[in-house]
N, C-alpha and C positions, 0 to 999 in steps of 0.2 A: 251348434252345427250351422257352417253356412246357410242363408237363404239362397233359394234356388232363383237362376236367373230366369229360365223361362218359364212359361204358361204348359200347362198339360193343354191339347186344344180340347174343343166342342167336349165339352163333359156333361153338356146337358142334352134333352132329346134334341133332334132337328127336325126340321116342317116336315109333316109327312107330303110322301111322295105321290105325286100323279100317276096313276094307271095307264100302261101304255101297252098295246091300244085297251080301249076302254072294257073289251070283254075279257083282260086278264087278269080280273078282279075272281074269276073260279080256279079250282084247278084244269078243268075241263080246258077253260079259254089260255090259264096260263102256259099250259101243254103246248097246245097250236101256236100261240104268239111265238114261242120258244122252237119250234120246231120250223117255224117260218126263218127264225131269225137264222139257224145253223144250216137249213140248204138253201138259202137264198143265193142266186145268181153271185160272184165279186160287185164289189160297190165300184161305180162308175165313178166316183169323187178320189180314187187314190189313183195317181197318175206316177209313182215315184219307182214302178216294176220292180220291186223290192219281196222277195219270197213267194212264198206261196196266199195269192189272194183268198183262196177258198177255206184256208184254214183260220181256227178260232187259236187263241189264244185267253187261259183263264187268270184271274187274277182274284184270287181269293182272301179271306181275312177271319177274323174268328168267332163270326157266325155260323162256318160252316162246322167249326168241333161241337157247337152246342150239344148236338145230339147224342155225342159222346160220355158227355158228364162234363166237359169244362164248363166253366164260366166267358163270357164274354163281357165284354167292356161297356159299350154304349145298347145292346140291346135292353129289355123291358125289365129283363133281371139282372141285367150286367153293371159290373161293379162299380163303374162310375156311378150309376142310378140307385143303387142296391147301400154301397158303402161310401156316404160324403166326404168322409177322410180320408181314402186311399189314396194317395198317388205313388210311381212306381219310383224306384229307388233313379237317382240322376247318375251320368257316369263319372262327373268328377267326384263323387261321395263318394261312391265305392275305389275309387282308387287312393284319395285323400284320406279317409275316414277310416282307422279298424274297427270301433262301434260299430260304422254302417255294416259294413261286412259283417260281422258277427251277427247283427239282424238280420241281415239278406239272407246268410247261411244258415240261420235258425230254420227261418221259416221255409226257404227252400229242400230243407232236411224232412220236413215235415210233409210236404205240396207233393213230394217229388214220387211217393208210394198210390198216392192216386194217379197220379200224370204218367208214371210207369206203366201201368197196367190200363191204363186205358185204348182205347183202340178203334181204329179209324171206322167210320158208322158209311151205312147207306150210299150219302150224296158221292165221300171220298171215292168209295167204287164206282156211282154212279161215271165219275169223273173217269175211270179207269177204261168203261167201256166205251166213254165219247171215245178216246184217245183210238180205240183198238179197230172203232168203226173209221177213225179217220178225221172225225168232226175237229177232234183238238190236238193241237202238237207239239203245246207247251202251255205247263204253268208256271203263275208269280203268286210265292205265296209267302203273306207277313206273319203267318204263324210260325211258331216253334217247336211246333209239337210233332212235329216228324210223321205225322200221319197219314200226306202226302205221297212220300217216298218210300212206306211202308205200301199202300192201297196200290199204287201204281208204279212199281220200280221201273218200267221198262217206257214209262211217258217220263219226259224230261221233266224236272223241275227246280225251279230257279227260290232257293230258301231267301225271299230278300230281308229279314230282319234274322238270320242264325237260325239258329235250333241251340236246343237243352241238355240233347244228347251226349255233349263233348262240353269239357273247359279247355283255356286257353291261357297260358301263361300271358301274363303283359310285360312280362321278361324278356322270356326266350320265344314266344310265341309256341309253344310246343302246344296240342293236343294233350287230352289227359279225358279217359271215359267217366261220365258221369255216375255211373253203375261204380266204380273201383272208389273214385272220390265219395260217393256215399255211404261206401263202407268203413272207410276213414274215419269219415264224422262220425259214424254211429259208434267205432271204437276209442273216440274222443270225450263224448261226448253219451256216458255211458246212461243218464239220468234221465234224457231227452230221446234216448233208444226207447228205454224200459215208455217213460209218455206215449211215446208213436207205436211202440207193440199192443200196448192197452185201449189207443184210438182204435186201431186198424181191428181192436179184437172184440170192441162195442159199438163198430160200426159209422162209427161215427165220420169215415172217411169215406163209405161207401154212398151215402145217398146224395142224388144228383141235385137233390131240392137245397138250393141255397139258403133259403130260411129256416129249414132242419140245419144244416151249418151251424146256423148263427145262433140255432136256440142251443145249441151243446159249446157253445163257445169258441166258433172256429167258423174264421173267413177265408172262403178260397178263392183266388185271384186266378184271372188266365195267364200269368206269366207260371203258373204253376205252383207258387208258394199258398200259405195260411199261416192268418196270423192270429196270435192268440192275444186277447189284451190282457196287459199287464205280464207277461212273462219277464221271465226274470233271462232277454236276451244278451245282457252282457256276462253270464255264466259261459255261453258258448263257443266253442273254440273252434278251427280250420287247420286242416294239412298246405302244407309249401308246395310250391311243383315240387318234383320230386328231383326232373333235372335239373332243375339248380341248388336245389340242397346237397345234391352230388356234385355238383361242377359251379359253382357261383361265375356269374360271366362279368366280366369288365365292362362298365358301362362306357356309354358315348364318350366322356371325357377321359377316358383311360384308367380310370379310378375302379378299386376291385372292389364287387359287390359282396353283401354277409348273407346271409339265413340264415338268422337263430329261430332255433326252435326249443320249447320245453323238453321235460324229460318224459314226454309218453307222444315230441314229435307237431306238438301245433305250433304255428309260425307266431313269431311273437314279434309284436312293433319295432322292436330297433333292427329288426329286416331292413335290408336296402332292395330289395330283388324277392322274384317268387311270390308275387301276389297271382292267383288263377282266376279268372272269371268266366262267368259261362258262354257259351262263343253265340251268344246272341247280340242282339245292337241296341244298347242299353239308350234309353231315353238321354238325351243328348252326344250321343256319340255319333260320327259320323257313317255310312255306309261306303263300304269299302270303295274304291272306283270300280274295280271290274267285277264287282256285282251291281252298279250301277249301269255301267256300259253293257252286261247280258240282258239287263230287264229289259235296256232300250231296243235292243236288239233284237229280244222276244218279243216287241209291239211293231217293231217295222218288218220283223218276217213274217205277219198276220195279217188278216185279211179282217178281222174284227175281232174285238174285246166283249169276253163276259165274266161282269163282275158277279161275285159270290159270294154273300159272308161279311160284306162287308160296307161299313159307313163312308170310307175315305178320309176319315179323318185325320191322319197322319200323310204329311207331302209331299214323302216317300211315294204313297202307294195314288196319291190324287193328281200327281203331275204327271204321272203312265196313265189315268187315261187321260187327262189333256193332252199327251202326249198323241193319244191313239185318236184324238176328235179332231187334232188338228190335222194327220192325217189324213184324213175322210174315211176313216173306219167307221164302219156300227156299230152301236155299243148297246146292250143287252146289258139292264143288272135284275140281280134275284137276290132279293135283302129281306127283311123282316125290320121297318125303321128306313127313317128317314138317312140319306142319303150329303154328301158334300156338294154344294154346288151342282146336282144331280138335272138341274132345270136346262143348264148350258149343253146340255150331252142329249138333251132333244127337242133341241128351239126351233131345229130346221126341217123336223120333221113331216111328212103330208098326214092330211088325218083320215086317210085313208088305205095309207098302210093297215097291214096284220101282223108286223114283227119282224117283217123283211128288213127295214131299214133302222127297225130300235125298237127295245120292249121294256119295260121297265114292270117288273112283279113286286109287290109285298107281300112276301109268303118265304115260309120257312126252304131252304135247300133240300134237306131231308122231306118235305113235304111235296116236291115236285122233278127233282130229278129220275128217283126212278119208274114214274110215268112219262117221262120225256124217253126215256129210254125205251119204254114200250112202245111208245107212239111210234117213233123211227124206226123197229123193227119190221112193227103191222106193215108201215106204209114201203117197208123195203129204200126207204132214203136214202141209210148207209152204203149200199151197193155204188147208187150212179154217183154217190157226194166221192167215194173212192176213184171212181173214175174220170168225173170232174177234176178231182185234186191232181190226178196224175197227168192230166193235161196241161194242165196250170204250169206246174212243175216245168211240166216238158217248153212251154211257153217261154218262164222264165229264164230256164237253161240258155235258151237259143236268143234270148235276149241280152244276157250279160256278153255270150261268145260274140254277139254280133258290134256289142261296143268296145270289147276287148280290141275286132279287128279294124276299126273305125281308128281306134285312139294309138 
């Protein structure tokens, strides 16, 4: 197998992070610091009258599913810390490779009954009702797990690494539900059903403790897979898209493409076409553009960034909020773990703020969001932040019409 050209980043812990301000080392304090940061006045440092100032914008990562039963990556139990061998499949493997694949598919055949039924916890809602009070108007979020758009269907949000839910031809580009393709493999792949009926039926998929995992033999990743060591992954076999097994399309140079498949239907190497992957953004692939141009767009229609869930270690999600600092947004994060470059996002701070101008928490999301929730009801915040916001607006409005008549 090729060596991989890049580095996985930060796989180790990062410095822990400073307390900001210094009493949001409680729940108690981390509540009010947070609570300062969401009605606080528009920041007088963004001069660029670009949306609505008074709105938050979240950008979350997969600290916040913890609560759910995932795994996360770089927390205290997350798999980089937890498993020193894991790294995530690269994307020219899986497109180069049917080995790779056939590992990837193994083990996502197995991951994908817990990640199915799991379900979005506390903070997601939390986040549900910032949106409904007003406080937030959009998320950016690098997980996959669709538990965003389930918790909050009617708050926008921006999936910037995919989701799990769907494959995607690298053919034809077609959609393909993840639910329909797992029942494929499982009638593929009848040997590796009968294993995952017998997991799911001594529990073994059920507990959230990752060291219970690992003592029954079975590691579980936040991309959703588990891998088993030593299995016997080149047994495993995969369905073709379906449209091009029907329709084989001509490729770029005019040349007609095959799908061969077995006689029970799994695509077989001398394929030219019909490889499906899952429509997330596979470590080295690139992000689409115009999900690159929403995210930027969800940081300059906001008035501040709060981070969630997450390290920043990927430069994806670390250059939205440099994105947002250079701005002169405020930025608010709520992680459990040390943070990316976290130090630059509040050098400028007074030290006499309360959260107005930047808050920095190490505490769990699950652990504080739905008392920040409380907090803004008692205090009745939501009301005038709703009518704040609708002034803004109205500001804004009257700001673009007045350069439109200018120019």
């Amino acid at each position: 197998m090729q060596r991989p050209l890049m580095r996985i980043p930060y796989t180790g812990p990062l410095p822990p992070p400073n307390t900001i301000p210094r009493n949001a080392n409680t729940i108690t304090g981390a509540v009010a610091a947070l609570s300062a940061f969401l009605t606080a006045p528009p920041s007088p440092s963004i001069q660029d009258g670009l949306g609505d100032p008074t709105s938050t914008v979240i950008l979350s990562g997969a600290g916040i599913s913890v609560a759910s039963g995932l795994a996360d990556y770089r927390g205290t139990k997350g798999t980089y810390r937890v498993n020193k061998t894991y790294r995530p499949i690269y994307y020219h493997e899986f497109l180069a490779n049917h080995e790779a694949r056939k590992r990837y598919w193994a083990r996502s055949f197995l991951g994908w009954t817990n990640l199915h039924k799991a379900r979005p916890n506390v903070a997601h809602y939390a986040i549900k009702t910032l949106g409904q009070m007003g406080f937030v108007r959009n998320v950016i979020t690098q997980n996959v797990d669709s538990f965003h758009s389930i918790a909050h269907p009617d708050l926008p949000t921006l999936e910037l690494h995919g989701f799990l839910r769907a494959l995607t031809c690298v053919t034809c580009h077609r959609d393909l539900a993840r639910d329909d393709f797992q029942e494929s493999l499982a009638r593929l792949n009848p040997a590796w059903a009968a294993f995952l009926t017998d997991a799911v039926a001594s529990g073994a998929l059920d507990t959230e403790n990752p060291d219970e995992r690992r003592a029954r033999g079975m590691k579980t990743n936040p991309d959703g897979d588990v891998d088993l060591p030593g299995a016997p992954y080149q047994t495993f076999r995969y369905p073709p898209c379906p449209h091009c097994l029907a329709n084989p399309p001509i490729s770029g140079d005019g040349v007609q493409s095959k799908v061969d498949i077995d006689h029970e239907g799994a695509w077989k190497s001398t394929s030219t076409a019909g490889i499906l992957k899952p429509s997330v953004v596979m470590f080295g692939e690139s992000i689409a553009p115009g999900v690159k141009e929403a995210a930027e767009q969800a940081i300059d229609g906001s008035g501040r960034l709060l981070i969630l869930g997450t390290s920043l270690a990927t430069y994806s999600a670390w250059r939205l909020a440099r994105r947002a600092k250079e701005r002169g947004m405020p930025i608010g994060i709520l992680n459990l773990g040390g943070v990316r470059g976290e130090d630059a996002f509040f050098q400028d701070l007074l030290g006499s703020q309360q959260g107005e101008s930047g808050v920095r928490v190490d505490m769990g999301t699950d652990k504080i969001l739905p008392d920040l929730i409380d907090q803004l009801r008692r205090t009745g915040a939501s009301d005038q932040h709703r009518s704040d916001s609708s002034h803004a607006e109205e500001r804004s409005i009257n700001s673009r019409i007045s350069k439109d008549m200018v120019s």
